[in-house]
Residue frames as a rotation matrix with the C-alpha (Angstrom) as fourth column:
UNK 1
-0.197 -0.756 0.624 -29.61
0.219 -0.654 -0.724 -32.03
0.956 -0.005 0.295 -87.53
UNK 2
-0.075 -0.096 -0.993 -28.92
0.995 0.057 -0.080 -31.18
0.064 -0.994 0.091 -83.68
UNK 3
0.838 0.447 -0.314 -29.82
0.536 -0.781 0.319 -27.91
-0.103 -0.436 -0.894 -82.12
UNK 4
0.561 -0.791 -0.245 -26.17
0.182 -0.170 0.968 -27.44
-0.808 -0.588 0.049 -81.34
UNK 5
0.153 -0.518 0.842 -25.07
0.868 0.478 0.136 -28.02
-0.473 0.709 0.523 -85.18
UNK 6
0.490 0.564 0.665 -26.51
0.768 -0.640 -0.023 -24.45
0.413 0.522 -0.747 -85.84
UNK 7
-0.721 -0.639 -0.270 -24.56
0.684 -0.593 -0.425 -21.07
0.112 -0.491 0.864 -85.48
UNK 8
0.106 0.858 -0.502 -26.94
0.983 -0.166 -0.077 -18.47
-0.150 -0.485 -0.861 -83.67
UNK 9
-0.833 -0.371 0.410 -26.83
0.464 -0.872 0.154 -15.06
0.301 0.319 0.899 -84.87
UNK 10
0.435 0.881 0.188 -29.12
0.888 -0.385 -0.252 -11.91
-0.149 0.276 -0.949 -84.80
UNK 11
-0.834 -0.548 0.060 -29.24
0.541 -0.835 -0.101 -8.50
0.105 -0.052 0.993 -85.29
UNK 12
-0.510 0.640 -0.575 -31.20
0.350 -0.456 -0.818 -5.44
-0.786 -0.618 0.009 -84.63
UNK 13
-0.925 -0.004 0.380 -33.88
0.276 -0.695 0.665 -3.63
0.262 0.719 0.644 -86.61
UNK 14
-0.040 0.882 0.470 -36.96
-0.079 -0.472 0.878 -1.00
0.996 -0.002 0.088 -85.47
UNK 15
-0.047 0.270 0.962 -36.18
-0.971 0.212 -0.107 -1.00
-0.232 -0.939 0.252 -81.62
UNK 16
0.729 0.167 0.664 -36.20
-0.433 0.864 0.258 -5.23
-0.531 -0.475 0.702 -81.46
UNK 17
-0.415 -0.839 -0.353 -33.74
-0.882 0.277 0.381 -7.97
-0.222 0.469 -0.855 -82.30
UNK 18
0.778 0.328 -0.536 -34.35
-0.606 0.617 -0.502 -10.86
0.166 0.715 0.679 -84.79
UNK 19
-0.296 -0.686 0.664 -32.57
-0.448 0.714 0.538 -14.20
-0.844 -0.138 -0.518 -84.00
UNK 20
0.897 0.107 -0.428 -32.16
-0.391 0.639 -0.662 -16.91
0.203 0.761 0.616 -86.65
UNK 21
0.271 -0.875 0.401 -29.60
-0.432 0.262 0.863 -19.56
-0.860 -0.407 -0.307 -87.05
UNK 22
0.617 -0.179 -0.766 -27.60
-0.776 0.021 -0.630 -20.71
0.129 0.984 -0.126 -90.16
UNK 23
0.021 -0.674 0.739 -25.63
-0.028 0.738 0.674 -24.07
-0.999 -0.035 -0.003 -90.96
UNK 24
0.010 -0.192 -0.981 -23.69
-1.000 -0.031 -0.004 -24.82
-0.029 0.981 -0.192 -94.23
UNK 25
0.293 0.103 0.950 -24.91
-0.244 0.969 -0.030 -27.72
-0.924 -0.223 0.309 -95.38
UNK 26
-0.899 -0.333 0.285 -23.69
0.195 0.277 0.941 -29.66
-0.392 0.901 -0.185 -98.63
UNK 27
-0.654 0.554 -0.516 -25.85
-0.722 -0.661 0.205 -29.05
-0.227 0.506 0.832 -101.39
UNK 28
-0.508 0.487 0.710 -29.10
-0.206 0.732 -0.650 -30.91
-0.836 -0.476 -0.271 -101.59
UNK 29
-0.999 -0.031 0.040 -30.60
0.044 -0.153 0.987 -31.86
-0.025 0.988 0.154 -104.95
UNK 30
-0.690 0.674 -0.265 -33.86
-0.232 -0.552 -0.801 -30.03
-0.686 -0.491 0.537 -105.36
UNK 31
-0.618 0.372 0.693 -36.90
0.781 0.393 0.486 -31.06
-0.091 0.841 -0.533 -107.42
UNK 32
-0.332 0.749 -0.573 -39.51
-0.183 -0.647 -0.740 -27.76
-0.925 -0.141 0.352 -108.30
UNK 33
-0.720 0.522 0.458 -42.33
0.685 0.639 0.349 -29.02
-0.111 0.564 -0.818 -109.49
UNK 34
-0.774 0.548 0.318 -45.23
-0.315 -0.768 0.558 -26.39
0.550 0.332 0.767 -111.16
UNK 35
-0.802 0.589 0.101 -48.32
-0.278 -0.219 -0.935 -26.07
-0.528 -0.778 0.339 -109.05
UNK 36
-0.717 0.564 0.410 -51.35
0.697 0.582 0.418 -28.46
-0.003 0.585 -0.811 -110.44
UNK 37
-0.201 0.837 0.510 -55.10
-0.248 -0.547 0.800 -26.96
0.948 0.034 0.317 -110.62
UNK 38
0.546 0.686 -0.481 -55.71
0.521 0.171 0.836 -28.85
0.656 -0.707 -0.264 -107.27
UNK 39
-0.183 -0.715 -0.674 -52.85
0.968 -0.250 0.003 -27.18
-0.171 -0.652 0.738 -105.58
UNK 40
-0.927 -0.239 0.289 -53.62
0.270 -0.960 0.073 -23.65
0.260 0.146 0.955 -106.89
UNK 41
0.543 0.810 0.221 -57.63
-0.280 -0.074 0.957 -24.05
0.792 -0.581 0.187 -105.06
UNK 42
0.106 -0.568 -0.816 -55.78
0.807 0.528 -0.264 -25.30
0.581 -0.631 0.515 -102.51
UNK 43
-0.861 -0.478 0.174 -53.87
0.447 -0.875 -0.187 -21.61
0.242 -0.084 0.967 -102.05
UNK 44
-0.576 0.656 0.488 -57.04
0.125 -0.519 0.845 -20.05
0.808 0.548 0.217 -103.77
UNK 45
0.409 0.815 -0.411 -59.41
0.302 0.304 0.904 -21.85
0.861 -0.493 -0.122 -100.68
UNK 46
-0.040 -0.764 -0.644 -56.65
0.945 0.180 -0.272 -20.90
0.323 -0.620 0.715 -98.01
UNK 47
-0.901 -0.433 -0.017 -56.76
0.433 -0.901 0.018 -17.66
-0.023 0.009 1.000 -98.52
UNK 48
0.154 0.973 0.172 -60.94
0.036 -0.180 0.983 -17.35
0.987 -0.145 -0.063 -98.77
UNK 49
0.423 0.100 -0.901 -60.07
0.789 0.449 0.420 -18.81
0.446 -0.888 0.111 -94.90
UNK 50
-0.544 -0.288 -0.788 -57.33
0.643 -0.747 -0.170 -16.01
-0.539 -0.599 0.592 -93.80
UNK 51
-0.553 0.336 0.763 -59.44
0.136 -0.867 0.480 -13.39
0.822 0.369 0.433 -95.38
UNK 52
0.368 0.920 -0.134 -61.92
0.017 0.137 0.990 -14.33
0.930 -0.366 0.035 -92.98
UNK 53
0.198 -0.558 -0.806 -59.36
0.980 0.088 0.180 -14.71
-0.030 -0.825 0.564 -90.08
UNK 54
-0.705 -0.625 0.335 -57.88
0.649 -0.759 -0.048 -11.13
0.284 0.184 0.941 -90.97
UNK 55
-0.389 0.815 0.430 -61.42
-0.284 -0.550 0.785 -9.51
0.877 0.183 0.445 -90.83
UNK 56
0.523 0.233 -0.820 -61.72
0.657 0.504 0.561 -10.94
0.544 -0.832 0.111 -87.40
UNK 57
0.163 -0.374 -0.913 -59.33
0.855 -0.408 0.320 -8.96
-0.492 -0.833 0.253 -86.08
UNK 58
-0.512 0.152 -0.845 -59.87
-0.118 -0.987 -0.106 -5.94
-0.851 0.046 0.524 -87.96
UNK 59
0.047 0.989 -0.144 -62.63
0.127 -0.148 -0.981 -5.11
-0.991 0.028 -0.133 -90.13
UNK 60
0.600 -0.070 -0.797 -60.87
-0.533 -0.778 -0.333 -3.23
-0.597 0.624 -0.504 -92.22
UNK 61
-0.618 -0.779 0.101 -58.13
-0.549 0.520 0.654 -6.08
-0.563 0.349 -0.749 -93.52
UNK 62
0.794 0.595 0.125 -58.52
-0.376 0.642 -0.669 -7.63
-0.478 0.484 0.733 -96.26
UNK 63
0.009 -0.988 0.153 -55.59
0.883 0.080 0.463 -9.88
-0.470 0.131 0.873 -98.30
UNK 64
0.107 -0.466 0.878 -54.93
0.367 -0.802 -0.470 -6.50
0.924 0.373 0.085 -100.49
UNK 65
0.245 -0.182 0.952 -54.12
-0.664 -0.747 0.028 -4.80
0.706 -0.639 -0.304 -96.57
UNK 66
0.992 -0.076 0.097 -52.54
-0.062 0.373 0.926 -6.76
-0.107 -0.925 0.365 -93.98
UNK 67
0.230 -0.972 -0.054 -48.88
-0.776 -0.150 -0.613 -7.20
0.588 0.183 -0.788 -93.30
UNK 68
-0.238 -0.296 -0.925 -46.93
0.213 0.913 -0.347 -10.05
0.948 -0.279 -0.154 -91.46
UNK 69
-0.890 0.221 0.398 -47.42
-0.455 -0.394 -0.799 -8.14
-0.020 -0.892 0.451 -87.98
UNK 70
0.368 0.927 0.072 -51.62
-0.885 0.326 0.332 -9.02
0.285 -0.186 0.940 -88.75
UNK 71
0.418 0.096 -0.903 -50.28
-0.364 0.929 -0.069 -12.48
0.833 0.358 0.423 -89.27
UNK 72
-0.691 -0.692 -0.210 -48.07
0.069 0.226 -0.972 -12.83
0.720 -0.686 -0.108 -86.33
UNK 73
-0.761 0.462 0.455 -51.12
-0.644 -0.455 -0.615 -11.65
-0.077 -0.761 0.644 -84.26
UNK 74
0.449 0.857 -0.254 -53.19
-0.824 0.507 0.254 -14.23
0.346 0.096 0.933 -85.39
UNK 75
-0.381 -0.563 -0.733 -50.44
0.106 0.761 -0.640 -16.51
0.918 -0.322 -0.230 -84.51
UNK 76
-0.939 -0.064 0.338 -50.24
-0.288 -0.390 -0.874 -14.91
0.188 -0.918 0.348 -80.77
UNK 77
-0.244 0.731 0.637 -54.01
-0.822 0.192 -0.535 -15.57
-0.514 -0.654 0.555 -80.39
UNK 78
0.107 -0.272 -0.956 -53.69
-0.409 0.865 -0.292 -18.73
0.906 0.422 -0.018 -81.65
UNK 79
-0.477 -0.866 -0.152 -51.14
0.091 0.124 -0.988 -19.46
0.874 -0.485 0.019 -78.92
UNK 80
-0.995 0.068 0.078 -52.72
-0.103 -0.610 -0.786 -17.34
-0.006 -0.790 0.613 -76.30
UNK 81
-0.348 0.917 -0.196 -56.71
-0.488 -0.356 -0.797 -16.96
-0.801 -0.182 0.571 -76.99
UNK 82
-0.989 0.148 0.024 -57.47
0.119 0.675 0.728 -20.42
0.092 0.723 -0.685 -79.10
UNK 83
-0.340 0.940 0.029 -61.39
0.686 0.269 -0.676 -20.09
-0.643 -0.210 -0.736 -77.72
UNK 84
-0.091 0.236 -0.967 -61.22
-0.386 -0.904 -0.184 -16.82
-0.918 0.356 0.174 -80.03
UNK 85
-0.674 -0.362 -0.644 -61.45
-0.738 0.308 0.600 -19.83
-0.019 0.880 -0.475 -82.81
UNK 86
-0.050 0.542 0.839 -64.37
-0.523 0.701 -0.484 -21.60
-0.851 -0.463 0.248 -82.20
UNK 87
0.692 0.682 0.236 -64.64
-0.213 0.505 -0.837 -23.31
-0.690 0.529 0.494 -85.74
UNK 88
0.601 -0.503 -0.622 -61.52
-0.786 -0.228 -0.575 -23.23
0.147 0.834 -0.532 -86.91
UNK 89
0.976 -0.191 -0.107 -59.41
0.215 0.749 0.627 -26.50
-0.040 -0.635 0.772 -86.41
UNK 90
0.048 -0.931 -0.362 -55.19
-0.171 -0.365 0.915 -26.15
-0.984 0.018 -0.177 -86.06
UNK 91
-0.588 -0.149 0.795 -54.65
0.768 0.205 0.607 -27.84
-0.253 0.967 -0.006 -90.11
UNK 92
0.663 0.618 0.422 -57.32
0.742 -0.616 -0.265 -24.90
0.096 0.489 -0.867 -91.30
UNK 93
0.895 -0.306 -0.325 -55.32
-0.144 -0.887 0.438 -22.03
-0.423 -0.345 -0.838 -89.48
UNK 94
-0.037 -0.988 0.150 -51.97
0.191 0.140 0.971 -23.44
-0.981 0.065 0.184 -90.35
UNK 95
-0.282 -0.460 0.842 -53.19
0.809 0.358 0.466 -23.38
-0.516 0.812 0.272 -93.94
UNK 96
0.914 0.390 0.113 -54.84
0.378 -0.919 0.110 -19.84
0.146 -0.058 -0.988 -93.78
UNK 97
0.915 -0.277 -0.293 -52.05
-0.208 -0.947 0.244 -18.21
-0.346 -0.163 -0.924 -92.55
UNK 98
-0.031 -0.989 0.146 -49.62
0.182 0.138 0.974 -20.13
-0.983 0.057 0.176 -94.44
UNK 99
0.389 0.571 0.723 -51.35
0.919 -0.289 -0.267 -19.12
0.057 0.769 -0.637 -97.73
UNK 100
0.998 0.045 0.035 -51.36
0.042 -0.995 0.090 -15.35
0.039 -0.088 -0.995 -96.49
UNK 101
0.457 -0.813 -0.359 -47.94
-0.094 -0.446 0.890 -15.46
-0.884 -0.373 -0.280 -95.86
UNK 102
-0.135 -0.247 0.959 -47.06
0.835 0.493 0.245 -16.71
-0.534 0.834 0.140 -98.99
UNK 103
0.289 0.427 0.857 -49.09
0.890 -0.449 -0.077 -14.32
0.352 0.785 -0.510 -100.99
UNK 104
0.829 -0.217 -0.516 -47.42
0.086 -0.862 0.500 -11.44
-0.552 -0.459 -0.696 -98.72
UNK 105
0.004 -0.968 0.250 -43.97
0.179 0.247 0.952 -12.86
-0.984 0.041 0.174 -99.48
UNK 106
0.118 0.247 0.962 -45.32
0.940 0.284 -0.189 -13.39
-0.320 0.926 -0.199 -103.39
UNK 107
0.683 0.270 0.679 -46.39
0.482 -0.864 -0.142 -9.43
0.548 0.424 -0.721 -103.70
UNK 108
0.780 -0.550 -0.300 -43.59
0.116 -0.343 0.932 -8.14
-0.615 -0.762 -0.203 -101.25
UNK 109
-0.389 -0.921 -0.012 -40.45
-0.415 0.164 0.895 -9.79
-0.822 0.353 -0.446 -103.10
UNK 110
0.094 0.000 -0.996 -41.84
-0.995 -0.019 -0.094 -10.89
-0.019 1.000 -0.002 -106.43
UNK 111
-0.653 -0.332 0.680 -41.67
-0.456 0.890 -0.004 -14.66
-0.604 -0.313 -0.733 -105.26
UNK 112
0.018 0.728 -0.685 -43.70
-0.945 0.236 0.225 -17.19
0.325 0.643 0.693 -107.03
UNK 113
0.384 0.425 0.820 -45.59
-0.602 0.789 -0.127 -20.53
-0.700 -0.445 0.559 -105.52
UNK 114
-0.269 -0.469 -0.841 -43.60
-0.664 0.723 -0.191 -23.77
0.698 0.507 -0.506 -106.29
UNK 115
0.782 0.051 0.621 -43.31
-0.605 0.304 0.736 -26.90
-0.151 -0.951 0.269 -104.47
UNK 116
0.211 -0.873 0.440 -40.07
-0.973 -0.143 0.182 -28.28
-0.096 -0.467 -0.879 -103.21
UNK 117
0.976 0.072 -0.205 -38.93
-0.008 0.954 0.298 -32.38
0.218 -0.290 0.932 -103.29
UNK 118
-0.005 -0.968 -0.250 -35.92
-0.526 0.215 -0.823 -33.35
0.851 0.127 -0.510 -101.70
UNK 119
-0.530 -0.454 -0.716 -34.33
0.149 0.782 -0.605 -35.53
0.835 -0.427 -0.347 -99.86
UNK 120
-0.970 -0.110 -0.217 -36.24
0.200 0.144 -0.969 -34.15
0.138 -0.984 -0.117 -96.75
UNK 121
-0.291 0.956 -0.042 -39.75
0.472 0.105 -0.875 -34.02
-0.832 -0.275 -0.482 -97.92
UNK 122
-0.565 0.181 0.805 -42.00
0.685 -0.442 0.580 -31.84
0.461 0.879 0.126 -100.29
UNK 123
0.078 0.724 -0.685 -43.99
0.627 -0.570 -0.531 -28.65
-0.775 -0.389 -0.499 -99.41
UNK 124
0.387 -0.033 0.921 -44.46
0.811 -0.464 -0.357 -25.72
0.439 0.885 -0.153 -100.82
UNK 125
0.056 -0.787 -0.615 -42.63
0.967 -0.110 0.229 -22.90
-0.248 -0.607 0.755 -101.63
UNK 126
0.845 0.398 -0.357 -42.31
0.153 -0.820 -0.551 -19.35
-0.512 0.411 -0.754 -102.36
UNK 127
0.275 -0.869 0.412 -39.00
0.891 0.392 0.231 -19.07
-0.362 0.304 0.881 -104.59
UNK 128
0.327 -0.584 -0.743 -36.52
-0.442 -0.789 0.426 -16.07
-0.835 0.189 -0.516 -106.14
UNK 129
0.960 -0.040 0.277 -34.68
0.250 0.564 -0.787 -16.18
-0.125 0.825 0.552 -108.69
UNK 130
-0.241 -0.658 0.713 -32.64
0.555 -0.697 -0.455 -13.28
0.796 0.286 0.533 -109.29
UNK 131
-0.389 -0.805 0.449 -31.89
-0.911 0.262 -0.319 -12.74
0.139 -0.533 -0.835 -105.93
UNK 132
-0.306 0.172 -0.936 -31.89
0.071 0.985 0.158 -16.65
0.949 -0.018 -0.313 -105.49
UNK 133
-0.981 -0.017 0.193 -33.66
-0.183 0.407 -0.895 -18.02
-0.063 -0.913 -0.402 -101.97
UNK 134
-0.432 0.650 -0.625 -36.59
0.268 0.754 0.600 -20.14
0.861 0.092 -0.500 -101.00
UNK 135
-0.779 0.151 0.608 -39.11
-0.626 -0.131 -0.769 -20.10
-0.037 -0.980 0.196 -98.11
UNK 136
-0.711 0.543 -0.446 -41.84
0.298 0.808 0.508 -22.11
0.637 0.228 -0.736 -96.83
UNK 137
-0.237 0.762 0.602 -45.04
-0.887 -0.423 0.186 -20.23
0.397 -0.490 0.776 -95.60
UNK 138
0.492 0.634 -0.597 -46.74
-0.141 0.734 0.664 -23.52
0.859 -0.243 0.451 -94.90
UNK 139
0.248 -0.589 -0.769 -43.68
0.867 0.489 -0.095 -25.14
0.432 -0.644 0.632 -92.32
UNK 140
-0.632 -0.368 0.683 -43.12
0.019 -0.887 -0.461 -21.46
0.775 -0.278 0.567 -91.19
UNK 141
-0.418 0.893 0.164 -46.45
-0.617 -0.412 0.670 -21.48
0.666 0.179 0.724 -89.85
UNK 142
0.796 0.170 -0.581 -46.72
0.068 0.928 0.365 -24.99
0.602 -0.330 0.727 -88.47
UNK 143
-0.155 -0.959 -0.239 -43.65
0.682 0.071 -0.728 -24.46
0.715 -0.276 0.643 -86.80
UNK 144
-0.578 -0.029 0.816 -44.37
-0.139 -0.981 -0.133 -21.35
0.804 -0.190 0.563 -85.64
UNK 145
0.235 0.972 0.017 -47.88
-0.676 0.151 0.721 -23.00
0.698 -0.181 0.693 -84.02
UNK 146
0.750 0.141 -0.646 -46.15
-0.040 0.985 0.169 -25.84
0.660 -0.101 0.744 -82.91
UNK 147
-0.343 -0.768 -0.541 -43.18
0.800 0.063 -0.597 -24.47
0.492 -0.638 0.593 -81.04
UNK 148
0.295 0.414 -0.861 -44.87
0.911 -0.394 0.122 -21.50
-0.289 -0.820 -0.494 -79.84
UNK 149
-0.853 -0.404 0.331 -42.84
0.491 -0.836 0.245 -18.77
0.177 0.372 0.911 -81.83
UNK 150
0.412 0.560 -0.719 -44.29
0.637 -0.741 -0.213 -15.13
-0.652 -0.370 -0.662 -81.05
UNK 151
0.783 0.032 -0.621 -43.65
-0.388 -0.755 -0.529 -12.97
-0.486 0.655 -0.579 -84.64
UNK 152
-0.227 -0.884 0.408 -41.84
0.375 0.307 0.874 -15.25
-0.898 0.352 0.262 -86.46
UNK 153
0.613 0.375 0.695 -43.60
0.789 -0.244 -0.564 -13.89
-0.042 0.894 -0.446 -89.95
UNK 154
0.975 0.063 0.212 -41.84
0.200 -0.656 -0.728 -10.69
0.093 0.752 -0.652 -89.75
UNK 155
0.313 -0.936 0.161 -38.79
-0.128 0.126 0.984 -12.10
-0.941 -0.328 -0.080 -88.11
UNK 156
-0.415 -0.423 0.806 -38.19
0.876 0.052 0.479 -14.08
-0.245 0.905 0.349 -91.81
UNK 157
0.776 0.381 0.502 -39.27
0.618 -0.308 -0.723 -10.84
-0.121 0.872 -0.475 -93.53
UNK 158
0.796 -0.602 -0.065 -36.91
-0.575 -0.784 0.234 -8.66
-0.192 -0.149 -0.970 -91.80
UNK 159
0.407 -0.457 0.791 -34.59
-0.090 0.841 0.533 -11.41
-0.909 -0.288 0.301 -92.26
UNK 160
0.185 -0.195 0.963 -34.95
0.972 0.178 -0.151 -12.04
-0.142 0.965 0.222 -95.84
UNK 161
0.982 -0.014 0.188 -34.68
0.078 -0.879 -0.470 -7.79
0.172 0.476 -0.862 -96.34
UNK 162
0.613 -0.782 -0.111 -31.48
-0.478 -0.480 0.736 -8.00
-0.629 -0.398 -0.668 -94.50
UNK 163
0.261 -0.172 0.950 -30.36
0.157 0.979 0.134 -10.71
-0.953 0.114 0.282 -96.93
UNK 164
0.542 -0.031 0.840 -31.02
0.840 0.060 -0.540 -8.66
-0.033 0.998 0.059 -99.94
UNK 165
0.934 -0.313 -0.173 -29.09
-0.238 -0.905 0.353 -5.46
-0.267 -0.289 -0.919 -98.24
UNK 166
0.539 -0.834 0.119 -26.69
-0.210 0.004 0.978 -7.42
-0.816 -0.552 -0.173 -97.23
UNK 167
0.491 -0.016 0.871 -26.52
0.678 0.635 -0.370 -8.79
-0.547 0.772 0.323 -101.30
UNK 168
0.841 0.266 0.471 -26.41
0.534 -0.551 -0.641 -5.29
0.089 0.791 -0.606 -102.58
UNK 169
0.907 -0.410 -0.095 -23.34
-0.141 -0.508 0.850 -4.52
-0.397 -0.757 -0.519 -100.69
């Protein structure tokens, strides 16, 4: 898909504005497949890692206390103050703080860890039912790292809240 293919939207919320873009695409046929034992240590070991990241930048955080904002700030020095990582390599962090987001998203909205196959790959996912929608903490993350994004974590949260407002309407 092309940059251009995508309509650009945002809107405002708390004093700042959230972009995002949206394309209707034909439906894709989805496999969700149950998380093995190695895939739930996986998560399990991820999250030993952002504990430890989180407690870096404040004592007090631990995964029962942090919001996306912590997470976005670890992004930002990521981005901005990598030497503030001496042992951590980019695949560790990406899976630390895609973990944490997850498990935010998980206890936030009531999501639950899947992973995804289709036509454009497999990861994992955090999923809905009842309201229906999908995210990926992992490719959020990586993305996020990789293009430089500055608070994209609570961009999709505010995002997804505006999603379920906009549902209840």
């Amino acid at each position: 898909m092309e940059a251009n293919d995508f309509e650009h939207k945002s809107f405002e919320i708390n004093g700042r504005t959230v972009e995002y873009k949206t394309k209707v695409v034909s439906k894709v046929e989805q496999d969700f497949i149950n998380l093995s034992d190695n895939n739930r240590e996986f998560i399990a070991y991820s999250l030993v890692d952002a504990e430890i990241l989180l407690k870096q930048l404040d004592a007090s955080k631990d995964l029962s206390s942090y919001t996306a904002y912590d997470l976005d700030t670890l992004i930002n020095y990521w981005l901005h103050k990598k030497s503030w990582f001496k042992h951590v390599s980019e695949e560790e962090f990406v899976n630390a703080i895609g973990a944490a987001f997850g498990h935010c998203l998980n206890v936030r909205f009531k999501t639950i860890w899947t992973i995804v196959s289709d036509e454009y790959g497999t990861d994992f996912a955090c999923i809905s039912e009842s309201p229906k929608f999908q995210t990926f903490p992992f490719s959020s993350v990586r993305k996020a790292v990789e293009e430089g994004r500055e608070g994209p974590l609570q961009d999709i949260i505010d995002l997804i809240n505006k999603h379920l407002s906009d549902q209840a309407i």
